[in-house]
N, CA, C and O atoms as a GROMACS GRO file, in nm:
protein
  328
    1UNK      N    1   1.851   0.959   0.660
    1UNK     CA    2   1.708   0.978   0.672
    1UNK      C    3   1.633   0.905   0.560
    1UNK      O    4   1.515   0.872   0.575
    2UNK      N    5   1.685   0.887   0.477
    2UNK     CA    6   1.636   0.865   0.328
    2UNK      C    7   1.623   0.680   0.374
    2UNK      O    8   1.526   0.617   0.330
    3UNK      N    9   1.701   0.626   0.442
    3UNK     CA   10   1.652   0.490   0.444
    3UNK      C   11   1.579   0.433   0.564
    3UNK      O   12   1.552   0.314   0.577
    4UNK      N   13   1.546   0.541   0.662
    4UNK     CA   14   1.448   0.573   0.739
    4UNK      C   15   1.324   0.533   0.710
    4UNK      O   16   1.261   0.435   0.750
    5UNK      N   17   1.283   0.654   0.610
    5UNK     CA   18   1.180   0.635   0.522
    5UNK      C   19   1.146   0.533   0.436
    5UNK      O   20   1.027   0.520   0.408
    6UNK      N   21   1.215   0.471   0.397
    6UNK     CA   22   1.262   0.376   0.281
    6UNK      C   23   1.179   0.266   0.378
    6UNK      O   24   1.065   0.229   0.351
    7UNK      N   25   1.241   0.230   0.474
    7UNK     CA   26   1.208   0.092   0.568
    7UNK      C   27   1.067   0.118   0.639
    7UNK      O   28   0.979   0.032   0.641
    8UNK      N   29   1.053   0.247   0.699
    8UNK     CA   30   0.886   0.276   0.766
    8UNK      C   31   0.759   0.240   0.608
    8UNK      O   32   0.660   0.169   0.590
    9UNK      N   33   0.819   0.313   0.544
    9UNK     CA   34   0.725   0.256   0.399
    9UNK      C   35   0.708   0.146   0.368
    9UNK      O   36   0.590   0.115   0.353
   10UNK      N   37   0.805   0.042   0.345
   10UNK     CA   38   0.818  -0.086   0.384
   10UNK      C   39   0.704  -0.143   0.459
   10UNK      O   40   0.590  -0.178   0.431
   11UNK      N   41   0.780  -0.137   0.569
   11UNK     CA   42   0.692  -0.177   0.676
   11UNK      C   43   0.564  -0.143   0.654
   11UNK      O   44   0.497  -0.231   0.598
   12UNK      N   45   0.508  -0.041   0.681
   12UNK     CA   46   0.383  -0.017   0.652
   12UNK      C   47   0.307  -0.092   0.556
   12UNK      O   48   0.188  -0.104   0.584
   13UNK      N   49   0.355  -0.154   0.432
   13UNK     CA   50   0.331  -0.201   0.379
   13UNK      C   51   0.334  -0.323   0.397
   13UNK      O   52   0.237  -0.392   0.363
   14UNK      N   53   0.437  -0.375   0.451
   14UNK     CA   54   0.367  -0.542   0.468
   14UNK      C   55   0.254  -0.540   0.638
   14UNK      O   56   0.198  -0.635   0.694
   15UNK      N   57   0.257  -0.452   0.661
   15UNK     CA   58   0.172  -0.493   0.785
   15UNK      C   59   0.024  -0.470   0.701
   15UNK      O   60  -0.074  -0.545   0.698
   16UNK      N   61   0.037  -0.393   0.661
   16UNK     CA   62  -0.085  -0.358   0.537
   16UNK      C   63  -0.142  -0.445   0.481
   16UNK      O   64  -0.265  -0.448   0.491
   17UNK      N   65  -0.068  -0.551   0.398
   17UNK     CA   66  -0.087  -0.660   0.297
   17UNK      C   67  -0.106  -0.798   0.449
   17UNK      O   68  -0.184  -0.893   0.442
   18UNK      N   69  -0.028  -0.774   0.550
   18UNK     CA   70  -0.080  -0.859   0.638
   18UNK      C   71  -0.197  -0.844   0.682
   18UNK      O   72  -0.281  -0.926   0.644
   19UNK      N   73  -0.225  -0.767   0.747
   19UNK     CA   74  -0.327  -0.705   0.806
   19UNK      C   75  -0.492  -0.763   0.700
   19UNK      O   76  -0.605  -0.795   0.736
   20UNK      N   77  -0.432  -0.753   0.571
   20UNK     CA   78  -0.562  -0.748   0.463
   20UNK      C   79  -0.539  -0.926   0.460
   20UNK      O   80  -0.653  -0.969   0.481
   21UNK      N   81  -0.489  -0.988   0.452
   21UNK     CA   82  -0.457  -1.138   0.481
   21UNK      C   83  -0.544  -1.182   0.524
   21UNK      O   84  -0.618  -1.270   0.478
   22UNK      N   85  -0.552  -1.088   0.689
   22UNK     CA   86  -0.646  -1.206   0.786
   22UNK      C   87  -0.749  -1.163   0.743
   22UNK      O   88  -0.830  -1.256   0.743
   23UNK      N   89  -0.803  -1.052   0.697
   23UNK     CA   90  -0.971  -1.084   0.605
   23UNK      C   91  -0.960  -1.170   0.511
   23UNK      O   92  -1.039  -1.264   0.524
   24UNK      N   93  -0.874  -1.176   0.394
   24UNK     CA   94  -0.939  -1.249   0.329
   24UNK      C   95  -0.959  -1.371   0.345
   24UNK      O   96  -1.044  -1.423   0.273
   25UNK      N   97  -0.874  -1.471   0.465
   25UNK     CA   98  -0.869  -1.606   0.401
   25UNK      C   99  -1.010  -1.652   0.508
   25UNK      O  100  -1.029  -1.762   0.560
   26UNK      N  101  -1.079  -1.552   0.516
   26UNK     CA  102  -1.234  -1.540   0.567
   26UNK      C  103  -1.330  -1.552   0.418
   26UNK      O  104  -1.450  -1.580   0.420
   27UNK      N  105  -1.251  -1.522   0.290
   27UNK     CA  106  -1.308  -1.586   0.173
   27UNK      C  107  -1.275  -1.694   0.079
   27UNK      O  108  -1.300  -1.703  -0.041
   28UNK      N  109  -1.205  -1.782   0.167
   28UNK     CA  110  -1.143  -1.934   0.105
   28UNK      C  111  -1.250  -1.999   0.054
   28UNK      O  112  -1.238  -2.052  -0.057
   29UNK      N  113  -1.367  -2.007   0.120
   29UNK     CA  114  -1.482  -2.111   0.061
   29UNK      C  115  -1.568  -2.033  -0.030
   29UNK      O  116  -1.634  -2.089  -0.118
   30UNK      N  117  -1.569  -1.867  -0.008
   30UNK     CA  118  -1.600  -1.813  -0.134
   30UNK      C  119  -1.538  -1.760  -0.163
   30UNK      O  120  -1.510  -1.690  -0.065
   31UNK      N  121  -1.446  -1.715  -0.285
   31UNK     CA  122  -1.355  -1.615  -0.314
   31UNK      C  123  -1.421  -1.538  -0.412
   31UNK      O  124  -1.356  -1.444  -0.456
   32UNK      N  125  -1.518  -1.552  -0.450
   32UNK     CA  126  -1.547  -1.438  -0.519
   32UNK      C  127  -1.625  -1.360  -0.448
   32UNK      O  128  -1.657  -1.261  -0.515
   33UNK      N  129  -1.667  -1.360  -0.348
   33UNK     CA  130  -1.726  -1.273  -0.251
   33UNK      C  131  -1.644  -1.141  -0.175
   33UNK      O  132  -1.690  -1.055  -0.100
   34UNK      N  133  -1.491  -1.160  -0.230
   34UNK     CA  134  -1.368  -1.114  -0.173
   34UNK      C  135  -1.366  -0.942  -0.289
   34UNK      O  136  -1.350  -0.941  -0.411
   35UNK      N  137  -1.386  -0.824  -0.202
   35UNK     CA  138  -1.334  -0.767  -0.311
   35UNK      C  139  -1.219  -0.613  -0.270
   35UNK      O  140  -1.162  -0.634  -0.162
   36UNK      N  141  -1.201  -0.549  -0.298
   36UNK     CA  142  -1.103  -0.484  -0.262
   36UNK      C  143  -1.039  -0.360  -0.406
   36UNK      O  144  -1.021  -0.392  -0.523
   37UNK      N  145  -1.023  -0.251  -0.358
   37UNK     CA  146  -0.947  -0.124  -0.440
   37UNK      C  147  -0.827  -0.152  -0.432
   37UNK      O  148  -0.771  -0.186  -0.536
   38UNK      N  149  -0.769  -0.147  -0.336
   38UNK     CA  150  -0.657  -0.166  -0.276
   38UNK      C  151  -0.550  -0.257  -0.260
   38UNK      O  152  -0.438  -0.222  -0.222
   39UNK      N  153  -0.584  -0.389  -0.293
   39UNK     CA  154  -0.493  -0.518  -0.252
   39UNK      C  155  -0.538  -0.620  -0.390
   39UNK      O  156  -0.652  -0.600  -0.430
   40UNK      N  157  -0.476  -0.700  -0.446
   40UNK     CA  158  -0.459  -0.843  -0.487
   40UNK      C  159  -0.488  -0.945  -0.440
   40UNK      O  160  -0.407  -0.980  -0.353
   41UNK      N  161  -0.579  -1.022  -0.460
   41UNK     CA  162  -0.598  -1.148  -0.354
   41UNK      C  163  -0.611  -1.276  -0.500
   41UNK      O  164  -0.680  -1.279  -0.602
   42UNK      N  165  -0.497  -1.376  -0.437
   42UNK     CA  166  -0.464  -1.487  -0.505
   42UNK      C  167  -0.494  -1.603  -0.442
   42UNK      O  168  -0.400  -1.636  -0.369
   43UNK      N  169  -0.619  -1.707  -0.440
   43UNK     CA  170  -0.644  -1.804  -0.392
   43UNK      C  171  -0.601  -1.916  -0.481
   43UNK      O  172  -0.641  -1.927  -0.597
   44UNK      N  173  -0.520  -1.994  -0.425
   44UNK     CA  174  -0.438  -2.077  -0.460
   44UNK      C  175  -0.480  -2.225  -0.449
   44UNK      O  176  -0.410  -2.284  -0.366
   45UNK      N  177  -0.600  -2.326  -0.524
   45UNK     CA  178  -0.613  -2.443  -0.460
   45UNK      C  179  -0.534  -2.574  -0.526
   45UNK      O  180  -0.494  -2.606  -0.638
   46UNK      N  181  -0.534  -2.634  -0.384
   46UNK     CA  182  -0.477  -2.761  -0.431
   46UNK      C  183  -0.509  -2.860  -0.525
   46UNK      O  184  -0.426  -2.929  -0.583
   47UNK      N  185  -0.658  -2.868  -0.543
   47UNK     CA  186  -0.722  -2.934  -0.669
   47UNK      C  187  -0.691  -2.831  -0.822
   47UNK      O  188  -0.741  -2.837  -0.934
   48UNK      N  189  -0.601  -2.754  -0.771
   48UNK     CA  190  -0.558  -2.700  -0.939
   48UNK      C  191  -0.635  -2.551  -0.965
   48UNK      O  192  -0.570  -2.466  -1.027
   49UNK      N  193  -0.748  -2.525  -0.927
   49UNK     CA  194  -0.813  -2.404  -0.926
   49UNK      C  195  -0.753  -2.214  -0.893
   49UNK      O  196  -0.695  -2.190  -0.788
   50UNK      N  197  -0.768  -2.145  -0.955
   50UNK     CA  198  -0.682  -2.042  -0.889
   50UNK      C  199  -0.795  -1.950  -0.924
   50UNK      O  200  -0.872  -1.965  -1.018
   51UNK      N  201  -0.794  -1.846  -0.830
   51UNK     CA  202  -0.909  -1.738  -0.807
   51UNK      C  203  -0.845  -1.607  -0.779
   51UNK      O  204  -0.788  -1.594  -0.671
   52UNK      N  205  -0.847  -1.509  -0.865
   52UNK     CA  206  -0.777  -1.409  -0.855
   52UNK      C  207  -0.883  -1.259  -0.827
   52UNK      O  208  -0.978  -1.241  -0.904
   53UNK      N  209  -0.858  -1.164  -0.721
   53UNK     CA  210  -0.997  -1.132  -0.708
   53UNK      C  211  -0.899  -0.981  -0.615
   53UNK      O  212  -0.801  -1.003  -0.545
   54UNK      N  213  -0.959  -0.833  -0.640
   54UNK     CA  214  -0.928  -0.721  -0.550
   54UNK      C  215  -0.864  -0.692  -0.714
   54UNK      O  216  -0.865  -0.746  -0.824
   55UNK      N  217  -0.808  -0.563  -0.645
   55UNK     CA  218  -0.740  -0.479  -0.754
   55UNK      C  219  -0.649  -0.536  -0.854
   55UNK      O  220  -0.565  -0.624  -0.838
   56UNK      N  221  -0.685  -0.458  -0.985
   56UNK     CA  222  -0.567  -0.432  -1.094
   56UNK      C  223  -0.421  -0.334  -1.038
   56UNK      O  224  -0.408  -0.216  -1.071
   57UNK      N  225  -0.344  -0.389  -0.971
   57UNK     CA  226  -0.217  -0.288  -0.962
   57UNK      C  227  -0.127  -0.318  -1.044
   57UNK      O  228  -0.091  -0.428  -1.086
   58UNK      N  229  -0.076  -0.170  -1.078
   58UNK     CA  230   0.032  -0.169  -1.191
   58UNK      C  231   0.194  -0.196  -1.153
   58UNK      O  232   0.294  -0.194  -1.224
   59UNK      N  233   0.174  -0.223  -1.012
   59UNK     CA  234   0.306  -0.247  -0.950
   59UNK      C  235   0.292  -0.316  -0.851
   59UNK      O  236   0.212  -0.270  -0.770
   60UNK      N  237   0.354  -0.444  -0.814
   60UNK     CA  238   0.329  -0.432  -0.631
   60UNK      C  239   0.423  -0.450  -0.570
   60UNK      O  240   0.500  -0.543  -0.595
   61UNK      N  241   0.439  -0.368  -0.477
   61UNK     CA  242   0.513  -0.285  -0.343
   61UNK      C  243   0.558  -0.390  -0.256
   61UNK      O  244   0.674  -0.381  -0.215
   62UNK      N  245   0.482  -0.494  -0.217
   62UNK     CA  246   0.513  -0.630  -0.137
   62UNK      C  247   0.384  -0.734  -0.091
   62UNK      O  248   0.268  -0.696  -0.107
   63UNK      N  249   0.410  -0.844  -0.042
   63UNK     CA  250   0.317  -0.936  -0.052
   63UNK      C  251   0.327  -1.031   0.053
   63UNK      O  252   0.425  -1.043   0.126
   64UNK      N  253   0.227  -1.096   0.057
   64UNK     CA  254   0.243  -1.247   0.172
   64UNK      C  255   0.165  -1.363   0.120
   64UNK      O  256   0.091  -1.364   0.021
   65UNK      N  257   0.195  -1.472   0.209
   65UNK     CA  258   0.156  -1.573   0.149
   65UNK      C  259   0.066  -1.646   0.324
   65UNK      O  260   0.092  -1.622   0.442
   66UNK      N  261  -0.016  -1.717   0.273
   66UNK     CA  262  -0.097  -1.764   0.411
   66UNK      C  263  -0.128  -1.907   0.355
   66UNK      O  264  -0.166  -1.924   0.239
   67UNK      N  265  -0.108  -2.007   0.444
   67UNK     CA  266  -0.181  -2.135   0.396
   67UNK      C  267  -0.292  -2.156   0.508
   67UNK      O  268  -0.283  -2.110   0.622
   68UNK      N  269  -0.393  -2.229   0.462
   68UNK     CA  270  -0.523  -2.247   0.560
   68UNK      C  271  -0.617  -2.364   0.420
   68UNK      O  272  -0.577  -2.384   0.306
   69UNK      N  273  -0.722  -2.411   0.476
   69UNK     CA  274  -0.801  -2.468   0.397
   69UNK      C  275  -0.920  -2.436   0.369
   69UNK      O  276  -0.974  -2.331   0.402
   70UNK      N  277  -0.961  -2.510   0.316
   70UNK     CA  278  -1.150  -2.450   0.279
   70UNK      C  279  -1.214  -2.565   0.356
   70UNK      O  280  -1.148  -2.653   0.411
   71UNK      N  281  -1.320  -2.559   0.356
   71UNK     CA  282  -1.425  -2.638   0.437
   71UNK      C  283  -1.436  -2.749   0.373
   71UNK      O  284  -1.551  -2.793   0.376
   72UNK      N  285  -1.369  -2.806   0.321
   72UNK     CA  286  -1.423  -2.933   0.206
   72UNK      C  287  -1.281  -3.041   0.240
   72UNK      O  288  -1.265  -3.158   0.204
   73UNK      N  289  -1.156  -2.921   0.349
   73UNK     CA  290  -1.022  -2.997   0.339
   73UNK      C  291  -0.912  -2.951   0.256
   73UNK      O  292  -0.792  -2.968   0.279
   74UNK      N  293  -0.972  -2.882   0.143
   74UNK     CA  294  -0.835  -2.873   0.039
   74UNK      C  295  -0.736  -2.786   0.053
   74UNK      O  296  -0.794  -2.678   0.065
   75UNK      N  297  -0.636  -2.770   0.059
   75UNK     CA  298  -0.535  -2.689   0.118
   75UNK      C  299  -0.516  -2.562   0.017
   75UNK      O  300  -0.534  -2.577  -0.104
   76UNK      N  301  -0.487  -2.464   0.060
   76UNK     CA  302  -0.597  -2.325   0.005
   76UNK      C  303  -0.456  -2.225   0.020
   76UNK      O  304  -0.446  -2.181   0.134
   77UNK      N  305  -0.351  -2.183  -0.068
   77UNK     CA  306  -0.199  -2.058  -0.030
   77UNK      C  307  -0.290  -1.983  -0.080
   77UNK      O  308  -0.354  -2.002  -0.183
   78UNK      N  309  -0.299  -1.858   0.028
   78UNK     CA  310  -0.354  -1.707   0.021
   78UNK      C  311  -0.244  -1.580  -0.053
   78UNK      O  312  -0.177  -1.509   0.022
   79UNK      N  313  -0.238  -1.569  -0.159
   79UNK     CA  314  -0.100  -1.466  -0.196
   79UNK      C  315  -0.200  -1.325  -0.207
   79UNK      O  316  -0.296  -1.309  -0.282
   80UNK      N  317  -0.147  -1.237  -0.112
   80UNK     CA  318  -0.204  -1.080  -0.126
   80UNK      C  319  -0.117  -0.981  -0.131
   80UNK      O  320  -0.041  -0.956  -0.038
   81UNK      N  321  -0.121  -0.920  -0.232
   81UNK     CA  322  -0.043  -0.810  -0.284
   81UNK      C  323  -0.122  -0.687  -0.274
   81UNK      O  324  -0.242  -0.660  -0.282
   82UNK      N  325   0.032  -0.594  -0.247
   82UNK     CA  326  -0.010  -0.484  -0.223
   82UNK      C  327   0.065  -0.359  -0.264
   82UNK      O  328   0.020  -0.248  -0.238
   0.00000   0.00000   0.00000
């Protein structure tokens, strides 16, 4: 039972940190407009820039990564932790 639980928690959690994904990379061209209690959001740009924006967590549980661009072209990895 114990790894039952173990894996539904899991899970829950990356569908979670997914789930919060597809909002944010709705703030690629602004990321500071992005904010959040709950999640980590790491905008990643290719011109060298990094934008870190949502919660201080003291741990994180699991994460994803999304590539997409900004309106200008530049290729934009979404890392959201959760």
């Amino acid at each position: 039972m114990r790894i039952d639980k173990g894996y539904t928690g899991t899970y829950d959690c990356y569908r979670a940190v997914n789930n919060e994904a597809s909002t944010a990379i709705n703030y690629v061209n602004s990321p500071n407009g992005y904010t959040s209690t709950r999640f980590r959001v790491t905008f990643y740009y290719s011109n060298g820039t990094t934008v870190v924006r949502g919660a201080s967590l003291p741990r994180v549980q699991c994460y994803t990564y999304l590539v997409t661009n900004d309106n200008r072209g530049v290729l934009v990895l979404v890392k959201v932790e959760g």
